[in-house]
C-alpha positions as a Python dict, from the first residue, in 0.01 Angstrom:
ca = {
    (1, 'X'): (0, 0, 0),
    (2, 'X'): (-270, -271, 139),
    (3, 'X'): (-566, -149, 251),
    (4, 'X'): (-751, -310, 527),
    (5, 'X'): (-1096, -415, 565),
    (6, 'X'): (-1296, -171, 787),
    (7, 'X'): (-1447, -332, 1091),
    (8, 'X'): (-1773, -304, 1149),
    (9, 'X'): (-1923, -65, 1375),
    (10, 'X'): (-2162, -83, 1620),
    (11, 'X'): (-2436, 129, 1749),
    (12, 'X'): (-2586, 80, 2093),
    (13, 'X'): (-2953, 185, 2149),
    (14, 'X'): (-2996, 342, 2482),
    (15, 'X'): (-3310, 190, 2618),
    (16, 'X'): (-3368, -76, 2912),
    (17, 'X'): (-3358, -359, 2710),
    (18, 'X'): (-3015, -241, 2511),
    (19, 'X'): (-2864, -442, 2261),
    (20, 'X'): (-2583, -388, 2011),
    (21, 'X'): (-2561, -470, 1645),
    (22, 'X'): (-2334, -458, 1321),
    (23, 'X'): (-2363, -169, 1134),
    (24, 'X'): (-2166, -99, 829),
    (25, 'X'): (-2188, 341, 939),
    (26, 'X'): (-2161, 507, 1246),
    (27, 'X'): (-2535, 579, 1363),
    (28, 'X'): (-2682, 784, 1583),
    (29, 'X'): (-3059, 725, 1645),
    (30, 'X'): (-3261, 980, 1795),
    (31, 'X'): (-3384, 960, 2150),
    (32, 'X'): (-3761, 968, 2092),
    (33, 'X'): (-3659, 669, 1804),
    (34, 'X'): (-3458, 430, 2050),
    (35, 'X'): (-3772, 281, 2173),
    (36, 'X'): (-3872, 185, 1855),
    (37, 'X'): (-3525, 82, 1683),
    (38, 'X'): (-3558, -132, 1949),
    (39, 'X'): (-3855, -328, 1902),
    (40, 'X'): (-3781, -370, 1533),
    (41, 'X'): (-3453, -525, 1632),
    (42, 'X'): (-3642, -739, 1873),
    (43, 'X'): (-3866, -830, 1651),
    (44, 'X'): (-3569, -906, 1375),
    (45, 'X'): (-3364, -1152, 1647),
    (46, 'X'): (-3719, -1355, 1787),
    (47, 'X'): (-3898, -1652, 1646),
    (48, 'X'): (-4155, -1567, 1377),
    (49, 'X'): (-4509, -1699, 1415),
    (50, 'X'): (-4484, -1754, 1049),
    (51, 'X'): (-4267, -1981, 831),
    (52, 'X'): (-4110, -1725, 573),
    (53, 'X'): (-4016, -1817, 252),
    (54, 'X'): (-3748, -2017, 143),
    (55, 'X'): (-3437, -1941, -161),
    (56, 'X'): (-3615, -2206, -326),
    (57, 'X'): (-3998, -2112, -264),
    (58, 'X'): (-3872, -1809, -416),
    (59, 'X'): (-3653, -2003, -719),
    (60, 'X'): (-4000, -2168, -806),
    (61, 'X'): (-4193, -1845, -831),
    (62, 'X'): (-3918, -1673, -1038),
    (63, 'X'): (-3880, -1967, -1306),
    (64, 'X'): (-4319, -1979, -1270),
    (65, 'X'): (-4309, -1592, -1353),
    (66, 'X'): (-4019, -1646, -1635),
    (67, 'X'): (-4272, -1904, -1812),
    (68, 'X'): (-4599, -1716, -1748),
    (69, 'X'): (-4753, -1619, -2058),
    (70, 'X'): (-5076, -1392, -1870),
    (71, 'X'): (-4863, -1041, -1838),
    (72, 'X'): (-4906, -1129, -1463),
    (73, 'X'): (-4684, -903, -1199),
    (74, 'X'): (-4699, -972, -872),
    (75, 'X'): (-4624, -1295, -745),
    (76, 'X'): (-4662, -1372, -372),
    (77, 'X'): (-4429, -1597, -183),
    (78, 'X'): (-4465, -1669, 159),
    (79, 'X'): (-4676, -1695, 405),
    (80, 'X'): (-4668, -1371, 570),
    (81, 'X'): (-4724, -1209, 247),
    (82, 'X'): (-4991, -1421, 130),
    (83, 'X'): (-5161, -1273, 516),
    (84, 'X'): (-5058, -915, 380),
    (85, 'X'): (-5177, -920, 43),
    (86, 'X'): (-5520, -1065, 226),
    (87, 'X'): (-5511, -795, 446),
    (88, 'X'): (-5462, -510, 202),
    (89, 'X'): (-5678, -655, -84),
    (90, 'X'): (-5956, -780, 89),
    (91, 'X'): (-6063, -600, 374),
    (92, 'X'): (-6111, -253, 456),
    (93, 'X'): (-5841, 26, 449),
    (94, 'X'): (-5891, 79, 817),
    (95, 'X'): (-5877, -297, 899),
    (96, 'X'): (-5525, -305, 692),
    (97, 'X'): (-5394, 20, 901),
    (98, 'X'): (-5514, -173, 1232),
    (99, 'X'): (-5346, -463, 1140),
    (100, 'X'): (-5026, -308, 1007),
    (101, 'X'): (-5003, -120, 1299),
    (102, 'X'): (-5009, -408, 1522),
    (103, 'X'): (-4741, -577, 1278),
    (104, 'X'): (-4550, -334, 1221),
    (105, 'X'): (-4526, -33, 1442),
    (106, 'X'): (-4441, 75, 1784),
    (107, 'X'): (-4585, -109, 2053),
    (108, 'X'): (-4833, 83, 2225),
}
């Protein structure tokens, strides 16, 4: 008996600016979610205004962590987590909610 590869699905969110993408489940998203699936696919498929890390930016800080000998654990790569770690580390808690709203959730 073969047995095939499934396809993948896709799920269509029903807003005015409706796109479809590859899922790999049916999905049903919520009416008073759409809006906001939306955006965050949006956001997903447009240019960032950051240059994100790299497999290799990444390769460096794993074979730096692998050598360090200070019992350090976190180990930021990337722009646009070198901006979050700012953010949450060295300003207030209600600057970093401000700003991860704006980043990150629905547009108002």
């Amino acid at each position: 008996m073969t047995v095939g590869v499934p396809r993948p699905r896709r799920a269509t969110i029903a807003d005015p600016s409706a796109r479809e993408f590859p899922l790999d489940a049916d999905l049903v998203i919520p009416p008073e979610y759409q809006s906001y699936v939306g955006q965050r696919v949006a956001f997903f498929d447009s240019e960032l205004s950051v240059e994100l890390a790299t497999a290799e930016d990444v390769a460096d800080a794993l074979l730096e962590s692998v050598q360090d000998e200070t019992g350090r654990l976190r180990w930021i790569v990337g722009v646009d987590q070198v901006e979050r770690m700012h953010m949450r580390h060295e300003t207030s808690e209600a600057e970093y909610i401000d700003w991860s709203w704006r980043s990150f959730g629905p547009a108002r």
